[in-house]
C-alpha positions as CSV (number, residue, x, y, z in Angstrom):
1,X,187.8,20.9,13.5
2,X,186.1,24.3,15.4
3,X,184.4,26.5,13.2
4,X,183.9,30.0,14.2
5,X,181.1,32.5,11.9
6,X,180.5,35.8,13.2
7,X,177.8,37.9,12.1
8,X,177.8,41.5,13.4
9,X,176.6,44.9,12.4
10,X,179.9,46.0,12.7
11,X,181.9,46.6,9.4
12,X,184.8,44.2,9.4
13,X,187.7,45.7,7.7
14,X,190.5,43.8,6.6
15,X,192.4,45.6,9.6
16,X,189.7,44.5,12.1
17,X,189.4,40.7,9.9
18,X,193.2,40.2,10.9
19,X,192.7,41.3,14.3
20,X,190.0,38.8,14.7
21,X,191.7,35.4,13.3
22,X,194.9,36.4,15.8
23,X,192.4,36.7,18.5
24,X,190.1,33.5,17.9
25,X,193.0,31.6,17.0
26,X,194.3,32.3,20.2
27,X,190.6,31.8,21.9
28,X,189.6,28.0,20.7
29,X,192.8,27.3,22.4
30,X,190.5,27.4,25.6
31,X,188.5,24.2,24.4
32,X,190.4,21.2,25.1
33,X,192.0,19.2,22.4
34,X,190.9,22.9,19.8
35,X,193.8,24.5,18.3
36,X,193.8,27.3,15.4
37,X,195.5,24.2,13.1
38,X,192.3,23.5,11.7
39,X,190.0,26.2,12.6
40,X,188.2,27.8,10.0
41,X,186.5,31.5,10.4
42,X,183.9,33.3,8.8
43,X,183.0,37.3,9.3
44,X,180.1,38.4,8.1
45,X,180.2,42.4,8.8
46,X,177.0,45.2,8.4
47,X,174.1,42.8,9.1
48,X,171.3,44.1,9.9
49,X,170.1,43.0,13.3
50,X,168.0,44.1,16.0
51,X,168.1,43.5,19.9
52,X,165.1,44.7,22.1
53,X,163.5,46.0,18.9
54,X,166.5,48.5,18.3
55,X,168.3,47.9,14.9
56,X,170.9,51.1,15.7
57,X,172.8,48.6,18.7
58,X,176.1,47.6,17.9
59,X,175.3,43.5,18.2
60,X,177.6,40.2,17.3
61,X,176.2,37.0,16.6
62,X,179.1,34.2,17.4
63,X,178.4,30.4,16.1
64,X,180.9,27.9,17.1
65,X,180.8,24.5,15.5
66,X,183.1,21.9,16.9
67,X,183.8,18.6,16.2
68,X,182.9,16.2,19.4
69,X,182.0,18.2,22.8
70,X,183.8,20.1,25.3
71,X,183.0,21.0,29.1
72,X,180.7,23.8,30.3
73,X,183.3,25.4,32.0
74,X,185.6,25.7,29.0
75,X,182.6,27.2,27.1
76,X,182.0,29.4,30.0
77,X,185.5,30.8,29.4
78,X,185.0,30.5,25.5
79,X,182.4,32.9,25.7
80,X,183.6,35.2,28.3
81,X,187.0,35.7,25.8
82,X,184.6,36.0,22.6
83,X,182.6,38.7,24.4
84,X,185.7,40.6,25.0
85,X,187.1,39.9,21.7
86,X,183.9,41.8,20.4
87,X,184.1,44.8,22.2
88,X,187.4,45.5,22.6
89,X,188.2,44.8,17.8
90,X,184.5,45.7,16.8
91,X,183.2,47.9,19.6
92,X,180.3,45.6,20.4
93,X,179.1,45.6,23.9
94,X,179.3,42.5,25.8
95,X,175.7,42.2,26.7
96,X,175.3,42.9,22.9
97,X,177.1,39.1,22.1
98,X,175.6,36.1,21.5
99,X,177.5,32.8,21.2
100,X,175.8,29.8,20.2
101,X,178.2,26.4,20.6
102,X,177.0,23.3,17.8
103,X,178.2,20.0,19.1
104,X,178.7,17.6,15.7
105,X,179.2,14.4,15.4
106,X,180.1,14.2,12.2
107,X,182.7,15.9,10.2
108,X,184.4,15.5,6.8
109,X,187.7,17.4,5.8
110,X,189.8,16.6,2.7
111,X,188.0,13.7,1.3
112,X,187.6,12.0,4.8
113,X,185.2,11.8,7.6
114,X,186.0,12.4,11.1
């Protein structure tokens, strides 16, 4: 049940949006036990953000929320893969990425509870 929001200054066009959900789809696959069967995505495009007190830096801000946990060395390659994702579709700079990972416990999906 991974969840993947990405906020970035970047304008995500349609183009770029279906780029993306072939690319992340392909990505969670490096969790364990993650597949794109149940991943959901969310883009949010032309936020305004700021990174050493510069707002004109291309910047991403990746959030994924998984159900259970995973292993430090699959996030390791998780976020190495989402960097590259968001230079090489949006033109965001790797060191211009963050990727925060949300462990949860608990998680409900079509009337039912994980």
């Amino acid at each position: 049940m991974p969840m993947i929001v990405t906020h970035t200054t970047e304008t995500v066009t349609e183009e770029k949006k279906a780029v993306l959900t072939r690319a992340l789809g392909e990505a969670i696959t490096l969790l364990p036990g993650k597949s794109e069967a149940y991943l959901m995505l969310e883009f949010a495009g032309d936020c305004k953000m700021a990174f050493h007190g510069d707002t004109a830096l291309p910047l991403a801000f990746v959030e994924v929320k998984l159900l259970g946990k995973s292993t430090k060395t699959a996030y390791e390659a998780l976020t190495a893969r989402i960097c590259d994702i968001m230079r090489d579709v949006l033109g965001v700079p790797t060191e211009g990425t963050y990727v925060k990972y949300e462990e949860i416990e608990h998680w409900g999906h079509d009337r039912h509870n994980f």
